[in-house]
C-alpha positions, 0 to 999 in steps of 0.5 A: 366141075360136075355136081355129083348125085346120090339117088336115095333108094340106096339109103331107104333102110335108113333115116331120110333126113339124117340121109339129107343132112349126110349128104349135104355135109358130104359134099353132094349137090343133087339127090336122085329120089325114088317112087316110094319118097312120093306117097302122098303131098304130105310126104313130097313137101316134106322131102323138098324141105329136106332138100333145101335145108342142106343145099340139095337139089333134086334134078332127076327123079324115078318114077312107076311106068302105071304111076307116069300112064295112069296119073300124069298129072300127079307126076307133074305136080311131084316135078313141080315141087321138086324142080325135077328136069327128068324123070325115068321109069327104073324097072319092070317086073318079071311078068310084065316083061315082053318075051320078044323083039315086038313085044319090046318095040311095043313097050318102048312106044307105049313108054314114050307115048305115057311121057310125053305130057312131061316132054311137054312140060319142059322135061326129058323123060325115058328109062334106067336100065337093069340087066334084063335088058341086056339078056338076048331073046330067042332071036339074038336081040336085046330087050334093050336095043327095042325099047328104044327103037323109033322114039325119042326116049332118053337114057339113063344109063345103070352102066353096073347092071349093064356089066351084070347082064354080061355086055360092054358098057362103053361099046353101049355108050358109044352107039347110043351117046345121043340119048344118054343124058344121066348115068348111075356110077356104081360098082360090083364087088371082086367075084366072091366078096360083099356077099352081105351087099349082094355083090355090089361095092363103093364107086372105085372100089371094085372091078367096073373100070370107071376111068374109060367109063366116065370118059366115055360118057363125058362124049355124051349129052349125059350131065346127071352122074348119081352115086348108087349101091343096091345095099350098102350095110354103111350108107355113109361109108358108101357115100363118103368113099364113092363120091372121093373116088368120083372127084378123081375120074 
């Protein structure tokens, strides 16, 4: 029986504890939490309260690339809280950015390197995916095949941008299954449709075929399945369909 997640960040225009207590009564295990829940002591004593009010956990959690180079030791006292068993780093902004094969290879070395005072601390640690990582470089190559060359970064796998980066999701899990320990399940909207949700739509109700999918990805170590819509305008209709349309795959 898998316990689903629901990382938060698709309910930061609404309130926190009132997301909490949704999910709870939802039906939901774990949270997924994000860089902007973690902005002071304060505010992480306040979310692990909220947490163990409504029968969650939070296994996995998103951390800034600077926030896991530049603090480590503020990174692991968050985890500490939270009970966090991996953390990845979501993102990388556009002029950030390597512009080729050695400049990816690079990134994914530094990466690892930055994580590894987590790895020693009994956790895993790597990196979620957008689409840009999918997006060939002048010599065919993709960002994302570099980052984790020769290291031991694990994956948490955002399988709806990877459909938006114009690629092959199960061909992707397939070559790379030993990394994969976590997967975001969400969904992209009919062309044309949930423009006012930026395209995306509730888990089983657009056109990512999740039922190959998630068989796919129960080959692989991945044990963390967290729910996530970029902008849903109901977050609890979001929740209350994915998680129902999760149960059945």
């Amino acid at each position: 029986m898998t316990d689903f997640s629901y990382q938060l960040y698709s309910s930061r225009n609404f309130d926190l504890g009132d997301t909490l207590k949704m999910l709870g009564r939802l039906g939901y295990k774990q949270a997924e939490g994000f860089g902007g829940l973690f902005a002071d002591d304060a505010a992480v004593s306040k979310l692990k309260a909220g947490l163990d009010a409504n029968g969650l956990t939070m296994p996995t959690i998103h951390i800034g690339y600077a926030d896991v180079r530049d603090t480590p030791d503020r990174v692991l006292k968050i985890c500490k809280t939270l009970g966090v068993k991996a953390v990845f780093v979501p993102h990388l902004m556009p002029a950030d950015r390597p512009s080729d094969a050695a400049g990816w290879k690079a990134f994914g070395a530094a990466l690892s390197k930055a994580g590894q005072p987590l790895r020693d601390a009994g956790m895993d640690f790597g990196w979620h995916n957008h689409d840009f990582e999918f997006k060939a470089l002048p010599d065919g190559s993709l960002p994302q095949d570099h980052i984790f060359a020769g290291n031991d970064l694990s994956v948490e796998l955002d399988v709806a941008w990877v459909v938006r980066g114009g690629k092959d999701p199960i061909a992707w899990i397939q070559a790379n299954a030993d990394r994969i320990i976590a997967a975001h399940v969400k969904d992209i909207a009919p062309a044309g449709q949930n423009a006012d949700e930026d395209g995306w739509a509730d888990v089983g109700h657009g056109v990512v075929p999740w039922a190959s999918i998630m068989a796919a990805l129960r080959k692989t170590p991945c044990r963390y399945f967290v729910m996530e819509h970029d902008n849903p305008k109901d977050h609890e209709r979001f929740a209350t369909r994915s998680i129902a349309a999760a149960k059945t795959l």
